[in-house]
C-alpha positions in Angstrom: 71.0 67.4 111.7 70.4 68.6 108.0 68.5 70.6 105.7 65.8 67.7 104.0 64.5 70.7 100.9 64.0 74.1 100.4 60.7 74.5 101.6 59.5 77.7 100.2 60.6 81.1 99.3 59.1 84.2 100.7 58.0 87.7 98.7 56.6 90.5 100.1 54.1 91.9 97.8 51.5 94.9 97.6 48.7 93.3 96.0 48.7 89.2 96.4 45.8 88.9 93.7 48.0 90.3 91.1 51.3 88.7 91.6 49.4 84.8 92.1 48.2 85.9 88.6 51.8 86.8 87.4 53.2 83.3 88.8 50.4 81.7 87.4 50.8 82.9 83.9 54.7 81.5 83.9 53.1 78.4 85.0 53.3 77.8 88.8 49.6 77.0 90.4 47.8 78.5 93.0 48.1 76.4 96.3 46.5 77.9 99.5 45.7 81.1 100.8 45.4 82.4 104.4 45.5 85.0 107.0 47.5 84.7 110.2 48.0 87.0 113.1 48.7 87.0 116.6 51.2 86.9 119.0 53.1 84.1 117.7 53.3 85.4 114.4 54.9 88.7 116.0 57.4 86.6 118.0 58.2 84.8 114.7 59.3 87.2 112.5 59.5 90.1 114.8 57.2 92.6 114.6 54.3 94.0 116.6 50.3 93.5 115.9 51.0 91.6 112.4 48.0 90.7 110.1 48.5 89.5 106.8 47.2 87.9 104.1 49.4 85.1 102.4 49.3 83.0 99.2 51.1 80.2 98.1 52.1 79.1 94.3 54.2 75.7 93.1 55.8 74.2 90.6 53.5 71.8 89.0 55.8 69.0 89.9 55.5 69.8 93.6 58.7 70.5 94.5 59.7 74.3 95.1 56.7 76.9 96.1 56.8 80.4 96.9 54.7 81.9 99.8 53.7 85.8 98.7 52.7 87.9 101.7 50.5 90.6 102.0 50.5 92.6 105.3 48.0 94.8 106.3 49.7 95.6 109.6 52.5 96.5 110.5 51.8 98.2 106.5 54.7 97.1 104.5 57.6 98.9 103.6 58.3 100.1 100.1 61.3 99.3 98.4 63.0 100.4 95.2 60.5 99.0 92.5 63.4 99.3 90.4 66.6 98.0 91.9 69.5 97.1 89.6 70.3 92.8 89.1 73.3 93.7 91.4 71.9 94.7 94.2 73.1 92.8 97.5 70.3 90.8 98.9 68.2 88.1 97.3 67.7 89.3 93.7 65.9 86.7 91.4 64.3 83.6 91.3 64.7 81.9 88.1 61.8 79.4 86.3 62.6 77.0 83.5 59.7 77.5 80.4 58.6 75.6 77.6 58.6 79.5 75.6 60.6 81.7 76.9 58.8 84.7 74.3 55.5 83.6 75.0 56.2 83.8 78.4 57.4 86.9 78.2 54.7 88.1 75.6 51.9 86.7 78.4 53.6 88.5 81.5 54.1 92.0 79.4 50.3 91.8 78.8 49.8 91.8 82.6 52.5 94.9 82.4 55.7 93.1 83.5 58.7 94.5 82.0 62.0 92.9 80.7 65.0 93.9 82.8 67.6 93.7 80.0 67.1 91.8 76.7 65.8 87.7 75.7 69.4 86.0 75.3 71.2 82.9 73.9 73.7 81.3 76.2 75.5 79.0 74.8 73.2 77.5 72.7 72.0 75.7 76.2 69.1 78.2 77.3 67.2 81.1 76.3 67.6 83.4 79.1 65.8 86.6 80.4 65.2 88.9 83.3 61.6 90.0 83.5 60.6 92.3 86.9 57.8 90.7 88.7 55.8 91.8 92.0 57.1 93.8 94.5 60.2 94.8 92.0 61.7 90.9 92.4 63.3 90.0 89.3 62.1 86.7 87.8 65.1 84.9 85.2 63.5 82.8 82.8 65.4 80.2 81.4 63.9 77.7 78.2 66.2 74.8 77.8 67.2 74.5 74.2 68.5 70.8 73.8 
């Protein structure tokens, strides 16, 4: 027994069009889209009478993709658009770019807003927070060396 890869990661989102657009401006590409319901579905992740619509993006490398669900039934449930870094619970998923400001400037355009500020660390990265769909905070990182 043991793990072989992170397969995917899974967001909840309220509109799948725009946040496939928002991963696909850092630079992650549009895999496959699909719908699934049905009673196995419900007996998977426990709910009753699920539909939903889902959408996966990768790293162009092809390893590491994130599968963004829409569900139209049960209707999802809101969260705070605007919980703090800290919050317990997954909080961030974080992307090494070639620009970290043109990133940024690219993902503001599509109304994405910085958490906190664009650092330095260390000389080593270029680092910011930058809330994506659903509220998830997406870390950008651009190597320096």
């Amino acid at each position: 027994m043991g793990v072989r890869r992170m397969d995917h990661l899974g967001i909840v989102v309220d509109d799948l069009d725009a946040a496939v657009a928002f991963f696909v401006v850092i630079g992650l590409e549009e895999g496959g889209r699909g719908q699934v319901e049905g009673e196995w579905v419900d007996r998977i992740v426990g709910l009753e009478g699920v539909k939903a619509e889902l959408a996966f993006v990768g790293m162009p490398d092809g390893h590491g993709r994130l599968e963004l669900v829409r569900f139209h039934s049960p209707p999802g449930v809101p969260g705070d658009q605007h919980a703090p870094s800290n919050l317990m619970g997954i909080r961030h998923v974080a992307f090494a770019v070639d620009d970290v400001d043109a990133t940024v400037a690219a993902l503001r355009d599509r109304g994405a807003d910085l958490v906190g500020t664009v650092e330095n660390y260390k000389d080593v990265y270029r680092l910011c927070y930058v809330r994506g769909p659903a509220g998830i905070i997406v870390e950008l990182a651009q190597p320096l060396s």
